[in-house]
C-alpha positions as CSV (number, residue, x, y, z in Angstrom):
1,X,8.4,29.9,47.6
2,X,10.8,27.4,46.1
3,X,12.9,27.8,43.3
4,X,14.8,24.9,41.7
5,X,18.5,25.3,41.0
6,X,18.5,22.2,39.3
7,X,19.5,18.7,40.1
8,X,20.5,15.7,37.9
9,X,18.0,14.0,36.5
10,X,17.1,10.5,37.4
11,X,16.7,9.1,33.7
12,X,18.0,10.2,30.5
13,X,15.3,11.5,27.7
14,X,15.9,7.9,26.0
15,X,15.0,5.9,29.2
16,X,11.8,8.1,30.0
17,X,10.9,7.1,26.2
18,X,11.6,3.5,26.6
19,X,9.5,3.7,29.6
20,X,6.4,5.3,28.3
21,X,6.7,2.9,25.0
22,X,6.6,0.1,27.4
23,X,3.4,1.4,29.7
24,X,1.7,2.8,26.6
25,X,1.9,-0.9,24.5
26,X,1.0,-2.7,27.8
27,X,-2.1,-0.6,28.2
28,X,-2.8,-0.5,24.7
29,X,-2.4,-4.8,24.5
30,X,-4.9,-5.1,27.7
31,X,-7.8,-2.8,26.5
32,X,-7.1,-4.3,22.7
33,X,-5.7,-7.5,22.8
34,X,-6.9,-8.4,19.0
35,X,-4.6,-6.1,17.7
36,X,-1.5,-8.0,19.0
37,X,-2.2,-10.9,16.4
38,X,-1.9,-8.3,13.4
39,X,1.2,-7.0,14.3
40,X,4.9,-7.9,13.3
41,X,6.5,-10.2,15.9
42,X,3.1,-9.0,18.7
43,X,5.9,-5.4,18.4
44,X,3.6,-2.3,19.2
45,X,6.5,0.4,18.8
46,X,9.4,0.3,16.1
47,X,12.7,-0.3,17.7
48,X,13.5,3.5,16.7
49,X,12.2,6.9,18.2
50,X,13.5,10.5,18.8
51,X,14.6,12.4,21.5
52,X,14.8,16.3,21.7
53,X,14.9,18.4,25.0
54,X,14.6,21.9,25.4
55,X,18.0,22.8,25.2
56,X,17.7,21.5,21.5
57,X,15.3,24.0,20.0
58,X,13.5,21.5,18.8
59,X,10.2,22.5,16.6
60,X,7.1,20.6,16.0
61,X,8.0,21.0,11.7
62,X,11.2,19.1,12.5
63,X,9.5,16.0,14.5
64,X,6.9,16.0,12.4
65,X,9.5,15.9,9.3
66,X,11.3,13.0,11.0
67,X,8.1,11.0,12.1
68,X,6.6,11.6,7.9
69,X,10.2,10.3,6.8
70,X,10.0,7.3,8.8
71,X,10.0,4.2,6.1
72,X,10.0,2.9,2.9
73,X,6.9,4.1,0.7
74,X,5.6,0.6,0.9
75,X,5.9,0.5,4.3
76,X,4.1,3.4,4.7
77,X,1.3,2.3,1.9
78,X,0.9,-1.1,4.0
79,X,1.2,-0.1,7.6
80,X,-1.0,2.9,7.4
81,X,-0.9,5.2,11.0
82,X,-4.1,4.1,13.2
83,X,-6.1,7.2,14.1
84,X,-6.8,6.6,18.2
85,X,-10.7,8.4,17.2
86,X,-11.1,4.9,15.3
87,X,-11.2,3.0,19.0
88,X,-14.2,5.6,20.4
């Protein structure tokens, strides 16, 4: 049995988030590369994000709050969120 006492981690919650936005646009750009000539600047993810660890208490009514405040309301009306179930 092993029990872990704990170590220090090897990146910080932004870093692991800069690293997924940067696999998941990649992946997204090869299987769709149309989509790159509708965006802003060829920019999958907004320079922005959130972080919350365990430790924060962090519940899904206060991401989902932050992600729905995200933008002006034009922004919103002209960049509507693309469902992935549109792609099947």
């Amino acid at each position: 049995m092993h029990v872990f006492v704990g170590a220090a981690p090897r990146y910080s919650p932004s870093r692991v988030m800069q690293i997924i936005k940067s696999i998941t646009a990649r992946e997204f750009f090869k299987q769709f590369p149309e989509i790159k000539k509708q965006l802003w600047g060829s920019e999958f993810w907004s320079d922005g994000g959130y972080i919350g660890t365990v430790g924060d208490g962090i519940m899904s009514d206060i991401i989902r709050n932050y992600v729905e405040t995200q933008g002006t309301p034009e922004e919103k009306e002209g960049y509507k969120q693309m469902n992935l179930l549109e792609f099947e």
